[in-house]
C-alpha positions in Angstrom: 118.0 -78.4 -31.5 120.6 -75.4 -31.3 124.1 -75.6 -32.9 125.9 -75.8 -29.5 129.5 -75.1 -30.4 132.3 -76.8 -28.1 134.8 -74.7 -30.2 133.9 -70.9 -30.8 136.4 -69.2 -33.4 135.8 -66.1 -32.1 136.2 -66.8 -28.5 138.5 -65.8 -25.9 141.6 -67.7 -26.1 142.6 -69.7 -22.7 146.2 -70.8 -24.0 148.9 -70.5 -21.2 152.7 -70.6 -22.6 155.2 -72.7 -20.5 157.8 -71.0 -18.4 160.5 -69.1 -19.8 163.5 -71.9 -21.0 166.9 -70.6 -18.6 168.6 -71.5 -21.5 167.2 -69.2 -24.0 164.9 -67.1 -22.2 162.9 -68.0 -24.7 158.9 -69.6 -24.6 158.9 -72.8 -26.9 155.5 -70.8 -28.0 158.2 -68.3 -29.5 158.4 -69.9 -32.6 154.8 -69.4 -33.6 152.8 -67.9 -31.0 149.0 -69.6 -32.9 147.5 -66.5 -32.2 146.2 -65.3 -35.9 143.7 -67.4 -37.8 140.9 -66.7 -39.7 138.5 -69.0 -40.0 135.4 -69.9 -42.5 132.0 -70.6 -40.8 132.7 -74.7 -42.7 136.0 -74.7 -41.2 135.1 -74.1 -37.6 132.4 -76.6 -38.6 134.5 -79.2 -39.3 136.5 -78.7 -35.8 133.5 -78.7 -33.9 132.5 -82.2 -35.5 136.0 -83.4 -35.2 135.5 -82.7 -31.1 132.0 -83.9 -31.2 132.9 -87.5 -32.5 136.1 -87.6 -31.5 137.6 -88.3 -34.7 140.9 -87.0 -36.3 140.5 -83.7 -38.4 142.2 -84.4 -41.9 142.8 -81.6 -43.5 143.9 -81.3 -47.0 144.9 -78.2 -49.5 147.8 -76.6 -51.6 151.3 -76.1 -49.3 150.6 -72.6 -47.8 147.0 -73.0 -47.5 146.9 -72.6 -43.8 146.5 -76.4 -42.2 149.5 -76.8 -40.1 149.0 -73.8 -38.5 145.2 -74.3 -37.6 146.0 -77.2 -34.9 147.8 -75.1 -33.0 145.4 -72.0 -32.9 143.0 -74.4 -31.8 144.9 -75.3 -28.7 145.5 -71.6 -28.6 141.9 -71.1 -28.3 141.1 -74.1 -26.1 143.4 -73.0 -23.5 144.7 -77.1 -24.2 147.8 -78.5 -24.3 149.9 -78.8 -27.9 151.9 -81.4 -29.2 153.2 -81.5 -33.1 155.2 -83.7 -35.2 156.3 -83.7 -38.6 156.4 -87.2 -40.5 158.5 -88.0 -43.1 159.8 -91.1 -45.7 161.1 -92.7 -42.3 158.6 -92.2 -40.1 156.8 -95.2 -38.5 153.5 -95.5 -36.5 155.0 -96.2 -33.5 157.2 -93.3 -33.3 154.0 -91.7 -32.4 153.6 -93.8 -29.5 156.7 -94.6 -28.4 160.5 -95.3 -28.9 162.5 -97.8 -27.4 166.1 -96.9 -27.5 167.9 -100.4 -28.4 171.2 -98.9 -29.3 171.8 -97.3 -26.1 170.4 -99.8 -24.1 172.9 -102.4 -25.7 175.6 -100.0 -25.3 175.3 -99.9 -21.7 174.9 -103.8 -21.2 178.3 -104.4 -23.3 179.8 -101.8 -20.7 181.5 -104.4 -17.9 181.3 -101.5 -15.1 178.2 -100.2 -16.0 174.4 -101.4 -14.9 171.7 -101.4 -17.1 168.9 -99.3 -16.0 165.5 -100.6 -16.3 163.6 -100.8 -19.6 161.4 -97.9 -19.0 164.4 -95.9 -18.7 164.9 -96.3 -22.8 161.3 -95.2 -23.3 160.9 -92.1 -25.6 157.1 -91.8 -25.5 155.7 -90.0 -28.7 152.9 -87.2 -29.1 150.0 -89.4 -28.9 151.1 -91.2 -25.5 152.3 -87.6 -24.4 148.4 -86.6 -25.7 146.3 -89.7 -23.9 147.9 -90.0 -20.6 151.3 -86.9 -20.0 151.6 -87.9 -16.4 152.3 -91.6 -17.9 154.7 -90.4 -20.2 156.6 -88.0 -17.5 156.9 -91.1 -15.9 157.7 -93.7 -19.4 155.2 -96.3 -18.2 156.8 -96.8 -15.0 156.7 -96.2 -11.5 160.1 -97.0 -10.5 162.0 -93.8 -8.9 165.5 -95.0 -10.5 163.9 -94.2 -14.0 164.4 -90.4 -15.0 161.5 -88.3 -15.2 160.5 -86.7 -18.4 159.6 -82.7 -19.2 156.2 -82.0 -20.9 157.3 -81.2 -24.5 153.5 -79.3 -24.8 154.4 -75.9 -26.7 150.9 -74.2 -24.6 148.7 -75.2 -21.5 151.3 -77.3 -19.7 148.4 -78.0 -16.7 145.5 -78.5 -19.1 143.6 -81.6 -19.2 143.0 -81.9 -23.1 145.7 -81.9 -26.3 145.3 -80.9 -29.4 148.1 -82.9 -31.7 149.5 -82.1 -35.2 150.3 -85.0 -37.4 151.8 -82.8 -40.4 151.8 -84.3 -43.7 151.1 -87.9 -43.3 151.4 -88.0 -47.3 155.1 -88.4 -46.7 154.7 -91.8 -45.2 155.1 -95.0 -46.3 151.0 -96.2 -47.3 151.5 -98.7 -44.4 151.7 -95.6 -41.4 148.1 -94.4 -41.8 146.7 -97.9 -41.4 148.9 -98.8 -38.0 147.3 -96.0 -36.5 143.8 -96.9 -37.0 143.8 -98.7 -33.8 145.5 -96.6 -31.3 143.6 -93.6 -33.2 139.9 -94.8 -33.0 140.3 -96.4 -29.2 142.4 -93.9 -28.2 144.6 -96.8 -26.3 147.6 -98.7 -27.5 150.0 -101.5 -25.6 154.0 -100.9 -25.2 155.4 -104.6 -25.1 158.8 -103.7 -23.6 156.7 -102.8 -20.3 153.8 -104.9 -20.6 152.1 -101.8 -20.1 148.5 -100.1 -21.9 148.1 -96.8 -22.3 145.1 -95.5 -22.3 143.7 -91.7 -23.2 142.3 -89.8 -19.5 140.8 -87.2 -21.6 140.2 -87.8 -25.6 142.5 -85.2 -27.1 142.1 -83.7 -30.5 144.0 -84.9 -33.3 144.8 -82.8 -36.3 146.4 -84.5 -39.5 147.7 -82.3 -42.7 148.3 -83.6 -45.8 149.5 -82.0 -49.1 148.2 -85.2 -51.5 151.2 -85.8 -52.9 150.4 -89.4 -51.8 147.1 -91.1 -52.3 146.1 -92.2 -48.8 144.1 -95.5 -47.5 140.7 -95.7 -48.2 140.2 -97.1 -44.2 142.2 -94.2 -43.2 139.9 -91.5 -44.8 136.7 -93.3 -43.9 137.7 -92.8 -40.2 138.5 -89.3 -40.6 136.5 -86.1 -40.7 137.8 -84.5 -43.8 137.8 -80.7 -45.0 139.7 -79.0 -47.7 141.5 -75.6 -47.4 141.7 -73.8 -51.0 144.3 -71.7 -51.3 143.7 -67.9 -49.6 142.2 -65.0 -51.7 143.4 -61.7 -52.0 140.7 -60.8 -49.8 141.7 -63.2 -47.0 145.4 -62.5 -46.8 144.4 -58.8 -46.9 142.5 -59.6 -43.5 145.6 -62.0 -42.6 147.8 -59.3 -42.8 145.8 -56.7 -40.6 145.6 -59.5 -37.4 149.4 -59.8 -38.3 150.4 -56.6 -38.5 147.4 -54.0 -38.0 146.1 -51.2 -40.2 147.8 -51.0 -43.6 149.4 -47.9 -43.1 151.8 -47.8 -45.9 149.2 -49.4 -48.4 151.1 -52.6 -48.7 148.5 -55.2 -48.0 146.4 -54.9 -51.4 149.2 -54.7 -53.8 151.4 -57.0 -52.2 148.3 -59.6 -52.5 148.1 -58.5 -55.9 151.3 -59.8 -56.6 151.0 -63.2 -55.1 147.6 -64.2 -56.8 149.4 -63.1 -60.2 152.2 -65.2 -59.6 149.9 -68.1 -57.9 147.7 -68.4 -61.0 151.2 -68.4 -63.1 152.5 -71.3 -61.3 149.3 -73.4 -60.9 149.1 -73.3 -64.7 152.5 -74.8 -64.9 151.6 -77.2 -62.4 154.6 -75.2 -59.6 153.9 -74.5 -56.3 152.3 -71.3 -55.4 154.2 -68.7 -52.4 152.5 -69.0 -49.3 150.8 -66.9 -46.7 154.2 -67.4 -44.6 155.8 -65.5 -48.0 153.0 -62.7 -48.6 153.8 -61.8 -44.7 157.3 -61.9 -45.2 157.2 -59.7 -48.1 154.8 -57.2 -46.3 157.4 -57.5 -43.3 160.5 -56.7 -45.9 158.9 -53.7 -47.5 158.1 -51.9 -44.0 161.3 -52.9 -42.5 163.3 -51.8 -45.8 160.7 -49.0 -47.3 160.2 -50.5 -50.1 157.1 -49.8 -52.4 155.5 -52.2 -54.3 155.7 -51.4 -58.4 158.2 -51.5 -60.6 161.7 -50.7 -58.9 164.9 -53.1 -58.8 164.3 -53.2 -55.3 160.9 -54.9 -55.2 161.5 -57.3 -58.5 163.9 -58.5 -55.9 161.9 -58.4 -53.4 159.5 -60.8 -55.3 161.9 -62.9 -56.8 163.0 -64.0 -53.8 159.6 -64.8 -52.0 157.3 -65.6 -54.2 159.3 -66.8 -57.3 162.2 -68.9 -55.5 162.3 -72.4 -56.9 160.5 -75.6 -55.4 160.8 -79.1 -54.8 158.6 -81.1 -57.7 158.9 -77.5 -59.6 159.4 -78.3 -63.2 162.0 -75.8 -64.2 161.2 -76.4 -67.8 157.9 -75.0 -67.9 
């Protein structure tokens, strides 16, 4: 048998953006295009066995590692539509799949001269319905022509068949979240009382889940799962991060920029802090062209590096 990739790294990406907003003028691809990724030969791997059993792509690694961004150059490369949400303390399963709006609903009934619309009409529908079935969620589940139509929220590929979704840091939820989306996750199906209504997936979509393990996660969860690890990029890779971001290293930046971070990165990791990311090494590079600033030892650049790779974190101990 031959290693018949249904995801090639390398190849030609098929993404299409969504129309301009008339607000803005703006794409909703504007605020991170997906374009750039470099991948290892066991990370495109693990996407291709994700796709090939159709089961969610956990990935796990130190913040900055690269995972949140991967989902999306996926799509990106798919030419397939991308949907992303970021959970937190709060965040239940079922905000995944939908949201039934009991406030406004009740508002609206305690209003004398005011009709209540019909259920369907307080339907949020989350990523994953928007992911299995979009031309069910347009519609929240109903085909009644009083209830208002829904836009696509899809950031690329508003036509295409297949999703990709990003469940970012599931670690943040309560234990209980993983678990309530075994079901809906492994059958790709999942029932919205309020409508008496199943959705079902029309094409299986690929789902992409990030966490930071800052939260020990179910044993069920994992088992269903195909899990990878992203270490935290070498000099070497952001050096080839920063040339697909911003092209030959013209003002020799790259290297001693890179430099920099791993010195710092090893510094922090030994006092158990939080390393800068490859979102921070690219901002720094993007400072020092923009500004002229060399990398050594003037007041300019210590500042430069105190304020993106030595800025204080969240679960930092400031003591150490």
């Amino acid at each position: 048998m031959n290693y018949n990739k249904q995801f090639n790294a390398a190849g030609e990406p098929k993404a299409v953006l969504p129309p301009e907003d008339p607000a803005t003028g703006r794409s909703p691809g504007d605020q991170d295009d997906g374009t750039v990724y470099i991948y290892t030969e066991e990370l495109e791997l693990a996407v291709n066995v994700a796709l090939a059993t159709g089961r969610p792509l956990l990935l796990r690694g130190p913040s900055g590692a690269g995972k949140s961004s991967l989902a999306k150059n996926v799509a990106y490369i798919l030419g397939w539509r991308y949907y992303h949400t970021v959970i937190s303390s709060r965040t239940q399963a079922q905000d995944l799949l939908w949201r039934f709006d009991n406030v406004l609903r009740l508002s609206e009934a305690l209003d004398a001269g005011k009709n209540v619309a019909p259920d369907a009409a307080y339907i949020q529908p989350g990523v994953l319905w928007w992911a299995f079935d979009p031309a069910s969620a347009k519609r929240r589940g109903s085909d009644n022509p009083t209830v208002p139509a829904l836009p696509d929220p899809t950031l690329l590929s508003p036509d295409a068949a297949r999703a990709v979704v990003l469940i970012d840091e599931i670690d943040k939820a309560d234990p209980d979240v993983p678990n309530n989306l075994l079901v809906p996750l492994g059958s790709f199906m999942f029932h919205v009382p309020e409508l008496r209504v199943t959705v079902k997936t029309v094409t299986r979509p690929l789902i992409v889940i990030t966490t930071n393990d800052e939260r020990e996660l179910p044993n069920a969860f994992i088992r269903r799962c195909v899990v990878t690890t992203l270490p935290r990029p070498t000099a070497k890779k952001l050096f080839e991060i920063a040339v697909r971001h911003f092209g030959p290293d013209r003002y020799s930046l790259y290297e001693p920029i890179a430099a920099i971070l791993e010195q710092v990165a090893v510094a922090k990791e030994r006092r158990n802090q939080h390393a800068p990311s490859t979102a921070e090494y690219l901002d720094a590079i993007a400072a020092c062209m923009e500004l002229g600033i060399v990398p050594g030892t003037s007041v300019e650049w210590e500042a430069v590096v105190s304020a993106l790779f030595n800025k204080p974190r969240t679960g930092d101990d400031p003591t150490k």
